[in-house]
C-alpha positions, 0 to 999 in steps of 0.5 A: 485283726484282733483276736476276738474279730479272729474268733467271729469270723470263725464262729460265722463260717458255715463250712469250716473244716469242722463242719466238713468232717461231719459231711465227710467219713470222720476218719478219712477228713481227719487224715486229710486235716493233718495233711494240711496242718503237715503242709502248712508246717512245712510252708511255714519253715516248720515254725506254724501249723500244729505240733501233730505232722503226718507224711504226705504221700507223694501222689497226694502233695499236689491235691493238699497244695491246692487246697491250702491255696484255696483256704489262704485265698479264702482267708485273705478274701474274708479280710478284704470283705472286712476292709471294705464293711469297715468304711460303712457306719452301720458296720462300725458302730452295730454290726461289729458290736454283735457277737456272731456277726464277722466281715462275710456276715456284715457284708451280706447285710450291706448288699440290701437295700433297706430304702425299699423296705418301708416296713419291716414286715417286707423285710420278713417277707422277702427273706420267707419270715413272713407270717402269712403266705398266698397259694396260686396255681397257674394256666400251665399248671405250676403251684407256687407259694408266695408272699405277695399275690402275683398276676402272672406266674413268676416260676422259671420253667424249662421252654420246650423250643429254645430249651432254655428256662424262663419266667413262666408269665401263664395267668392265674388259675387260683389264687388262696391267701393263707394266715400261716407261714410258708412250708415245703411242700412236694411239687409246690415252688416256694418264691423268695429269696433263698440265698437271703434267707440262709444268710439269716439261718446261718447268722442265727446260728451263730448266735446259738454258738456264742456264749448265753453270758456275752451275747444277746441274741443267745440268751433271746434264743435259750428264752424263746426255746424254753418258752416254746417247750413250757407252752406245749407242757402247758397245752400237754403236746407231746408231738411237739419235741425239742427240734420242734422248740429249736425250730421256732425259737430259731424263727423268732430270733431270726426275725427279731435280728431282721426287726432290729436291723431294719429299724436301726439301719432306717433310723440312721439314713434319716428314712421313716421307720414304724414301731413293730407291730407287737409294740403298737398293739401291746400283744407282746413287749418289744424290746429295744435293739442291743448290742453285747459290748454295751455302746449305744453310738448306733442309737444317735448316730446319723449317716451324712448326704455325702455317705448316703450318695455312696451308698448305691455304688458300694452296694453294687460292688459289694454283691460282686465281690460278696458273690465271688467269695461264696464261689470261691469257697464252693471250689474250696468245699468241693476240692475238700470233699474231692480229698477225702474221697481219695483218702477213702478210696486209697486207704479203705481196707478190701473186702476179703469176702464179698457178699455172693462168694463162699 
């Protein structure tokens, strides 16, 4: 694996270790951090790891093993998911081309089915970036949001008898069409599809951590925050802050992926593919999807009706192992944070005077 491919793929993790030492107490994760780095070291024949090495207690040796066996199997995942994004042409001559976009990434994107959404605004609303949403409330009384308009009440509820959830099916009591993008609400049940739509927030991320100069989708993200922060200048909004800028320019950049994902991915399956909306009806000025290394393969290339036929199978295998890996690392995550709780436990200095004593 190259060095670049090396840097992607960690800049695409959302739960890295330098992420888990911000959930965790900082001190104690650190600790925990240079038990590993000691344990990889000695694996190593003391030849790898950092230069900075700590003694492992003796009680804490099978804990630290453990873990460094779920982040080398976790690492040796990430490449195989390489592997197998490597056979598909959307992969080769786009996805990889993306600054921010590594194997794990690619590999989300290749579980969907882009045949089923004919348009991109379906894209939109299966990943909850649609603009417009429905309110129903149902029989038995439970308040969704959607965005498409449902006969029967789609929300998982707990049945009584057999104490098991499933799919509501009650009638609809009332129905509301809303010209605005879904938003939490207490007690309301938003229907989409969740896991899809952390994958995009999580890429978008990664895009806000790429450097303005080589990515694309960094300098689309600093032009829609400022745009956003010079529009409430303009309009004197003072409610509106700079997470509220962040916020919008995050949605926008995730959508515009997904636009140019869609129409690139139809294109080179040879499937009918519309032009944006803002382009159509001149609002705003749409842009022509880009890569960061500057080739232009993706623009002209044609999937065979041998590629197209493998397709369905690959996806199918793909989402197993996809599923797999995100299970793996939450057992990663968890044995992480199990850690440093220990470390919290065992080395927390003892209150010489708790509260309620003289």
């Amino acid at each position: 694996m190259s060095e670049e491919d090396e840097n992607r793929e960690d800049s695409e993790s959302p739960d890295d270790d330098s992420e888990l030492e911000k959930k965790a107490n900082g001190k104690y994760a650190k600790m925990v951090q240079d038990m590993v780095s000691t344990m990889e070291w000695e694996e190593g024949g003391k030849k790898g790891g950092k230069k900075k090495h700590v003694d492992i207690p003796e009680d804490m040796r099978v804990m630290i093993w453990f873990y460094t066996r779920l982040l080398d199997t976790e690492h040796t995942f990430q490449r195989k998911l390489q592997s197998m994004v490597s056979e598909q042409p959307i992969y080769n001559n786009y996805l990889k081309h993306i600054r921010g976009i590594g194997p794990v990434f690619a590999a989300n994107l290749l579980t969907i089915d882009i045949s089923k959404y004919d348009t991109i605004s379906k894209l939109w609303a299966d990943t909850g970036y649609s603009a417009v949403h429905w309110e129903s409330v149902c029989t038995k009384g439970h308040h969704f949001m959607s965005t498409s308009k449902y006969n029967t009440c789609p929300v998982r509820a707990l049945d009584e008898e057999t104490k098991k959830y499933k799919v509501c099916g009650a009638g609809m009591e009332e129905a509301v069409f809303i010209n605005a993008p879904m938003k939490r609400r207490h007690g309301w049940v938003m229907i989409q599809n969740r896991k899809r739509k952390m994958t995009i927030w999580k890429i978008v991320q990664s895009f806000i951590k790429q450097p303005s100069d080589r990515s694309w989708y960094r300098r689309f993200y600093d032009k829609m925050k400022a745009k956003e922060l010079e529009k409430a200048a303009e309009l004197e909004k003072k409610d509106i802050t700079k997470g509220h800028a962040n916020n919008r320019a995050i949605r926008k950049v995730a959508k515009r992926f997904l636009a140019n994902f869609h129409i690139i991915y139809r294109q080179q399956l040879g499937l009918k593919i519309r032009e944006p909306w803002v382009d159509e009806h001149k609002k705003h000025i749409y842009e022509e999807p880009e890569v960061d290394d500057k080739t232009v393969v993706f623009k002209t290339y044609k999937y065979t009706e041998d590629e197209k036929k493998k397709l369905e199978e690959f996806r199918a295998g793909l989402q197993q192992n996809v599923d797999s890996f995100y299970q793996l690392q939450k057992l990663r995550i968890q044995a992480f944070n199990r850690i440093v709780d220990y470390v919290a436990t065992k080395y927390k200095p003892k209150d010489s005077n708790p509260k309620g004593t003289a």
